[in-house]
N, C-alpha and C positions, 0 to 999 in steps of 0.2 A: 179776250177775257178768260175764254178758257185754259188759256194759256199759263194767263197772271194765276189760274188757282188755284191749277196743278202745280207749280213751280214754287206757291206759296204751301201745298200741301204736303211738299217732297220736304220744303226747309223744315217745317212741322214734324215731319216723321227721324230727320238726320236730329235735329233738337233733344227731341225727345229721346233717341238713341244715346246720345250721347251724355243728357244728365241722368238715364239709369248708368253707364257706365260709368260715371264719375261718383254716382252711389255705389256703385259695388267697390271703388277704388278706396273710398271713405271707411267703406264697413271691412278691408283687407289690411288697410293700412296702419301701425299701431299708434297707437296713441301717444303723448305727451311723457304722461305719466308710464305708458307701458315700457318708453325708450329708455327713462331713467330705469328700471327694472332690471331691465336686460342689461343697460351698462353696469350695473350693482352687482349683477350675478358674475358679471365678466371680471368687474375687479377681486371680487372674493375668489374668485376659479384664479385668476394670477394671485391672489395673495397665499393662494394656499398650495402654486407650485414652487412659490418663492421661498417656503417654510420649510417644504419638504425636500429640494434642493439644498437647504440652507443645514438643516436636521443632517442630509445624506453627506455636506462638506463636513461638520461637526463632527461624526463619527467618521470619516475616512482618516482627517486630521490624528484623531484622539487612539486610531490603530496603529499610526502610522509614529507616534509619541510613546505608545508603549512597547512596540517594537524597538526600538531605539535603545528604550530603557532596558528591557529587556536584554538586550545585544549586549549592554555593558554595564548593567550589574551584576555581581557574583552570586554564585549559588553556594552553598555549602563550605565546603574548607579550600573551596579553589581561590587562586590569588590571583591577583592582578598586578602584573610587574611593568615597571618603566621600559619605553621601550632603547634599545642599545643602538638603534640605524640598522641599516639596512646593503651595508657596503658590499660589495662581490673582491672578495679575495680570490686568490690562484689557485684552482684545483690541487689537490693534495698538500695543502701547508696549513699551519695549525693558525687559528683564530687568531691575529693581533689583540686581544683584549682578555681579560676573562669573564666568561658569562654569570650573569648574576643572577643564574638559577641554574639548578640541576635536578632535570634538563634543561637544556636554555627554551629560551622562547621567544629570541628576538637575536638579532645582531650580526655581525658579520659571519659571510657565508660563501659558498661557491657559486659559480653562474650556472652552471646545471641543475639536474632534481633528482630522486632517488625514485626511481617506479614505487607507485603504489601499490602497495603488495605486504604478503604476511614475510619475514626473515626469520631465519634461527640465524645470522649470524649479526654481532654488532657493527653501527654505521657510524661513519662520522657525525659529530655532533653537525658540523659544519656544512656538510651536505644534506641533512633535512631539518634545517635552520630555513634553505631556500622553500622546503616544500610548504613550512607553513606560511611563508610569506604570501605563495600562493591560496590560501588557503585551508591548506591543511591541518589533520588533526596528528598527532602521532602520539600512540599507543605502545609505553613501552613496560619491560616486566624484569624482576633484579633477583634472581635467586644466588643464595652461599652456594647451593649445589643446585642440579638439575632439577626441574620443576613442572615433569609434562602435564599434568592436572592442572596446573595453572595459564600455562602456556596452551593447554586444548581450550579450556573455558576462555580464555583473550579472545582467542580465534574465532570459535564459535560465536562470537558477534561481529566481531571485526569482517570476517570476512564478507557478509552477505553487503557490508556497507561497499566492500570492495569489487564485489560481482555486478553491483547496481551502477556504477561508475561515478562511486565516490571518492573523494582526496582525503584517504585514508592509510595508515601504515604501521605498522606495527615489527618492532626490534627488542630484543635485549640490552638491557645495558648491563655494562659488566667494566668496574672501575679496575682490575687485571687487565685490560685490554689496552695493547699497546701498539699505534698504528703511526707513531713519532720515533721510531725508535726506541728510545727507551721511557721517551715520555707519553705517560697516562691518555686518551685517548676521549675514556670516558671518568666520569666521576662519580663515587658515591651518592645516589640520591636518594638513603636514607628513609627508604619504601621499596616494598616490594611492585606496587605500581603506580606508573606517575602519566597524564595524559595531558597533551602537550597540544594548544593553537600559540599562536600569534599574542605574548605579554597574558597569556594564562597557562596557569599551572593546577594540576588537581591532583595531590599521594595521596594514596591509601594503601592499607597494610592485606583488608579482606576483598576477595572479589567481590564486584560490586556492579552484576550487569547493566541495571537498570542507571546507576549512575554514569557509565559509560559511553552511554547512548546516548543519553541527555545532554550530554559532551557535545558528542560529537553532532548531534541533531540543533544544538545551540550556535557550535564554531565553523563547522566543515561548509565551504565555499565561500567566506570571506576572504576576500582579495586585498592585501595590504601594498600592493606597491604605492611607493611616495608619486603623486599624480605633480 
């Protein structure tokens, strides 16, 4: 008997254990209503990474559309010309075609590039034809007679683009110059300076640093090969 009521006194005390535990389980555990809560919180917290993700596509997009525009709308009196191909003719032979700008800014050309660098002497048109395909901008200056105030102000911009390791160049053109024998080499372009990417064109007659740069900070490493 003593037995039965120790044994009935142990089930008593494990009972009792165990519905305080299941009370303390009750009063930890959330509620019905607390669950809906917390899922409400969770979907507002995902709606409003979805927004701001969505916000962060909107404006990537809307940079990425005016850079574009950007890229290829004109600024000022620069022009935008058709482009003429892209062909590689034979080192030292004159253009099969004639370029429909002066400078050109497009069209057939040699397969090599003219270093990037300042010249006093004139280059083929036909050889940094190639350079802006790559790229490049080319910086050129047309005086009746000699013109070093002119030619120091080109430079004095040109070159730091060029120290930096930019595709940048700058030449004289000079429509006397004859590297066909007796035929013209270069052509009248009708400004004292004209700066030259890839199917753009920008003369002027006054130096004009800040247009210059704007130039070349707009066109310089764009890569034109036909992909």
């Amino acid at each position: 008997m003593a037995m039965k009521a120790k044994s009935r006194k142990a089930s008593n005390s494990r009972g009792a254990r165990r519905s305080q535990a299941d009370r303390r389980s009750s009063l930890t555990r959330p509620s019905r209503q607390e669950l809906r809560e917390i899922a409400a919180r969770r979907r507002r917290k995902q709606n409003l990474y979805l927004i701001a993700g969505g916000v962060a596509l909107f404006v990537i997009v809307g940079l990425v559309i005016y850079a574009n525009m950007r890229a290829t709308t004109p600024s000022g009196d620069e022009k935008v010309m058709p482009t003429q191909g892209n062909t590689h003719i034979q080192q030292g032979s004159a253009s099969p075609i004639e370029y429909n700008t002066t400078p050109p800014t497009s069209g057939p050309h040699y397969p090599g590039l003219a270093s990037w660098a300042v010249y006093d002497e004139p280059i083929r048109y036909e050889q940094v034809v190639h350079n802006m395909e790559d790229g490049g901008v080319i910086v050129y200056y047309q005086c009746e007679e000699k013109c070093p105030q002119l030619q120091k102000q080109l430079k004095d911009v040109v070159q730091p683009f060029i120290d930096s390791g930019r595709h940048v160049l700058m030449m004289p053109n000079d429509p006397n110059w004859t590297a066909f024998g007796a035929q013209p080499a270069h052509r009248d372009m009708e400004a004292r300076i004209a700066v030259t990417a890839w199917q753009r064109l920008d003369k002027f007659d006054e130096f004009d640093a800040e247009r210059i740069r704007a130039f070349i900070e707009r066109y310089e490493g764009i890569d034109h090969h036909v992909r």
